[in-house]
C-alpha positions in Angstrom: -12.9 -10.7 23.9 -13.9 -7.0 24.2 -12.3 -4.3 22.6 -10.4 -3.4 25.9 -8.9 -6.7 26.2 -7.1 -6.6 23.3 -3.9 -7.2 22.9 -1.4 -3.8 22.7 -1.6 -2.4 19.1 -4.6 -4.8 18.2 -7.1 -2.5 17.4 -9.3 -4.5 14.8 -11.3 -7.3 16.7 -12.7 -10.4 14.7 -10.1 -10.0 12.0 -9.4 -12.7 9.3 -7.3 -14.0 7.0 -10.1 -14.8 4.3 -13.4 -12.8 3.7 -16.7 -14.1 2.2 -19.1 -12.3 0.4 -22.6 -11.9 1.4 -24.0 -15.1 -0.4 -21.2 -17.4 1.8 -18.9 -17.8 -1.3 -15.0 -17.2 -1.0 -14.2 -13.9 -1.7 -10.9 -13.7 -1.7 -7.7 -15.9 -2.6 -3.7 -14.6 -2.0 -0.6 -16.3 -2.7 1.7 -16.9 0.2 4.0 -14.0 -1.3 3.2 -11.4 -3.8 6.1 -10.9 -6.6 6.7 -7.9 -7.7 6.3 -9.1 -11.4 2.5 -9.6 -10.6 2.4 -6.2 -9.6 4.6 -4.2 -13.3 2.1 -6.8 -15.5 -1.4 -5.4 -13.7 0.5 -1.6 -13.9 0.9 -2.6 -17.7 -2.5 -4.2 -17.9 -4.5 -1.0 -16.5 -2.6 1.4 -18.2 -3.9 -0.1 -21.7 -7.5 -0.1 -20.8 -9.6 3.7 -21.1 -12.8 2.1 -18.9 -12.5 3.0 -15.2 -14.4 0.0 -14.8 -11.7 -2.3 -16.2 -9.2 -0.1 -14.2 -11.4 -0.4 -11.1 -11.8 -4.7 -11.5 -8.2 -5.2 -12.4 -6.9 -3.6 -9.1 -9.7 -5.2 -6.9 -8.5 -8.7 -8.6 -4.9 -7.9 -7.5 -5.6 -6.7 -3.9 -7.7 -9.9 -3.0 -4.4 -11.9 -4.4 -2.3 -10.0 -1.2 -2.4 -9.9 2.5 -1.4 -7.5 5.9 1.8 -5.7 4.4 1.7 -6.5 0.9 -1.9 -4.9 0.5 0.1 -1.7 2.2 3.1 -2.3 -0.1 0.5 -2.7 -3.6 -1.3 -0.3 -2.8 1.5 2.4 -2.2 3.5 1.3 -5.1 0.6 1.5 -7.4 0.3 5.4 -6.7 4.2 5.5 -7.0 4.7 5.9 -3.1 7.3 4.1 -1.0 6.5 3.4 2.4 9.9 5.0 3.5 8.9 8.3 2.3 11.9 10.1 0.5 14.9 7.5 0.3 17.1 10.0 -0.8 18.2 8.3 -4.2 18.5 10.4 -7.3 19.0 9.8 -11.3 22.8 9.5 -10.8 22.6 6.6 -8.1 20.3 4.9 -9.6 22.1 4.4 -12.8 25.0 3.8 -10.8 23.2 1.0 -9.5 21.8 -0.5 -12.6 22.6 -3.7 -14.5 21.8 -4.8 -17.8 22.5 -8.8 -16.9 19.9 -11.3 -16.6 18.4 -11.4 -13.4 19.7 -13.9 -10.8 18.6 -15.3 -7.8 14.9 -15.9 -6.5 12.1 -14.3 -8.1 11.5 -10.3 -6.6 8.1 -10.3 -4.3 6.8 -7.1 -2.4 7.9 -7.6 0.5 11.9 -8.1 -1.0 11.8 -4.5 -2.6 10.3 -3.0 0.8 13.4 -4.9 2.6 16.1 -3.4 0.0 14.1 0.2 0.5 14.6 -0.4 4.2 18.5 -1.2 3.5 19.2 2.4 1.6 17.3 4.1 4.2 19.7 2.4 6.9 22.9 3.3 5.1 23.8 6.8 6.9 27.3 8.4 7.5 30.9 8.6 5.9 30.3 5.9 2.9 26.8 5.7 3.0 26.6 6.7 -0.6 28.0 3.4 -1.8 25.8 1.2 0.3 23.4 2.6 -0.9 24.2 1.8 -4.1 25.3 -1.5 -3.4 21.8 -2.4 -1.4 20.4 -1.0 -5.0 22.4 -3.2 -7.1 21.4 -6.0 -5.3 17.9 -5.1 -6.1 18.8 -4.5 -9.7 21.0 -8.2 -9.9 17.5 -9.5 -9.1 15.0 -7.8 -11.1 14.0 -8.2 -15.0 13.7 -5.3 -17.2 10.8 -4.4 -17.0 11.1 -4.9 -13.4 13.8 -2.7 -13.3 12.2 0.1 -15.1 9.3 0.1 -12.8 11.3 0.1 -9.4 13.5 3.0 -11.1 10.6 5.0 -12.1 9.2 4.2 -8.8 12.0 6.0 -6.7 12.4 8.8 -8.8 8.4 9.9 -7.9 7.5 8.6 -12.0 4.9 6.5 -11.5 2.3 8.0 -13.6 -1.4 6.4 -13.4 -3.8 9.6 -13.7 -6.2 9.2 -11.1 -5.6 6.1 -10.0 -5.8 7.3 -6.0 -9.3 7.5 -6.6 -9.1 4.3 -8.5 -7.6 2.3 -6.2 -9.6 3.7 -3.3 -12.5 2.1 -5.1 -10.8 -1.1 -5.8 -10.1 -1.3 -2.4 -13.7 -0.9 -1.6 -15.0 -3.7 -4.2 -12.4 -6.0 -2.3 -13.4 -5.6 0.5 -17.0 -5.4 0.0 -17.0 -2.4 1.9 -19.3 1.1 1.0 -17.0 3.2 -1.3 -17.9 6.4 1.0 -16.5 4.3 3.5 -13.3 4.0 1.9 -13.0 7.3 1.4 -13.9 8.4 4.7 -10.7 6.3 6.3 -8.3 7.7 3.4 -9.4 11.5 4.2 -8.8 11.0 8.0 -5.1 8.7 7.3 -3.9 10.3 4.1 -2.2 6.8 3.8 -3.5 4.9 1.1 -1.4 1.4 2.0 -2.9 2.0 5.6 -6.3 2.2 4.6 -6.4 -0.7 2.0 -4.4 -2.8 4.6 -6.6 -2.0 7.0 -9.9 -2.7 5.0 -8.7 -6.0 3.3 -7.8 -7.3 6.4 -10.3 -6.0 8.6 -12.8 -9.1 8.4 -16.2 -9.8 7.0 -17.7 -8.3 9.2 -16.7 -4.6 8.1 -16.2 -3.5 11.2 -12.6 -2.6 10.8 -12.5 0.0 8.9 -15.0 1.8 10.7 -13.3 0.7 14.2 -10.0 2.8 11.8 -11.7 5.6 11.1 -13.1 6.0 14.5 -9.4 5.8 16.1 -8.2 8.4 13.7 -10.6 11.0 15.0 -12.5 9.7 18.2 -14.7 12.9 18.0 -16.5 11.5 14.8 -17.0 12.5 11.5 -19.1 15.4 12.1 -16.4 17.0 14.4 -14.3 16.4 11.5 -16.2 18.4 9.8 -16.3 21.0 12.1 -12.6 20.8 12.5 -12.0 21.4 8.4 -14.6 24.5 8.7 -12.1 25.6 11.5 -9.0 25.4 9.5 -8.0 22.3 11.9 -6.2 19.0 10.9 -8.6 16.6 10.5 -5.2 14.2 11.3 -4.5 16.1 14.7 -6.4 13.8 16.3 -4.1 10.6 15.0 -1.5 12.3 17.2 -3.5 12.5 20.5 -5.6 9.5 20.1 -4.9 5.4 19.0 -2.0 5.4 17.0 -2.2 2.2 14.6 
């Protein structure tokens, strides 16, 4: 099927669900849903280590574990981004919200904390202020401590990993098997980290995804990008006239 005949908003042909590496042997494994406690242990786990390596392997370990939004979701999370942007919760509400008795209910995954994110977002108007908080307690009712910690430092824009953009853009590349100037490429054209590791995890082992990405972002190539920076242009203009993905 050529690229033309692809479905609307399928821009990555030949994608998969599984990649191999470049001797034929599995490369990557994920669980059917990612929990969120996965995600506050390998935050705990690279925040003890000082070797960027270490840093670098633990993070690729994780990503290969996750799939389509939950690579988006990890990846934003772990530079203390929310996908919604600015969800307009503060200290106050967030205390409001919190509960100091055991968790109940099924076990938090990604995709559950992006759900109640979407919730507070929703809740507009006269009373809105205690949805909120009540789509947060919910969220809370669920979580464990150390769960709860995280998610709270999460919203209030605490997440503090050094330079862990760079990092994870790295991680994402060893995932992937993918050239790390690659990576980087994609992430200076999007400026969306969960895009670009979404996009590169599940673009298929051929590799062609990410450059197909990258391409979409600014048709004119990375040379005009160039141009366009020594210009004073946005090198993300481009996103706005051309594929949007």
């Amino acid at each position: 099927m050529k690229n033309t005949d692809l479905p609307k908003g399928c821009l990555f042909p030949n994608s998969t669900r599984s990649m191999a590496n470049r001797d034929g042997k599995a490369a990557r494994s994920y669980n059917t849903q990612m929990h969120l406690l996965k995600l506050v242990e390998l935050v705990s786990r690279v925040r003890a280590t000082t070797k960027k390596t270490e840093k670098t392997a633990l993070l690729a370990e994780f990503l290969r574990q996750t799939r389509g939004r939950e690579t988006e979701l990890a990846a934003l999370y772990l530079c203390g981004a929310l996908a919604q942007g600015k969800i307009g919760i503060g200290g106050r509400l967030i205390e409001e919200a919190m509960t100091e008795r055991p968790p109940s209910g099924e076990v938090l995954t990604l995709t559950d904390v992006d759900h109640a994110f979407d919730a507070v977002v929703g809740h507009q108007g006269s009373g809105s202020t205690e949805r909120k908080v009540g789509a947060l307690r919910g969220l809370f009712e669920r979580a464990r401590a150390d769960e709860r910690e995280f998610l709270g430092q999460l919203m209030m824009g605490e997440i503090r990993q050094g330079a862990l953009e760079g990092l994870l853009l790295d991680a994402v590349a060893k995932a992937a098997l993918l050239p790390s100037a690659q990576v980087r490429q994609a992430m200076m054209l999007s400026g969306n980290i969960g895009e670009v590791a979404r996009v590169a995890m599940d673009g298929g082992r051929d590799g062609r995804a990410l450059p197909l990405f990258s391409a979409a972002l600014h048709p004119c190539g990375a040379h005009a990008c160039q141009q366009c920076r020594r210009r004073g242009g946005d090198t993300r203009a481009a996103r706005r006239s051309g594929v949007r993905v």
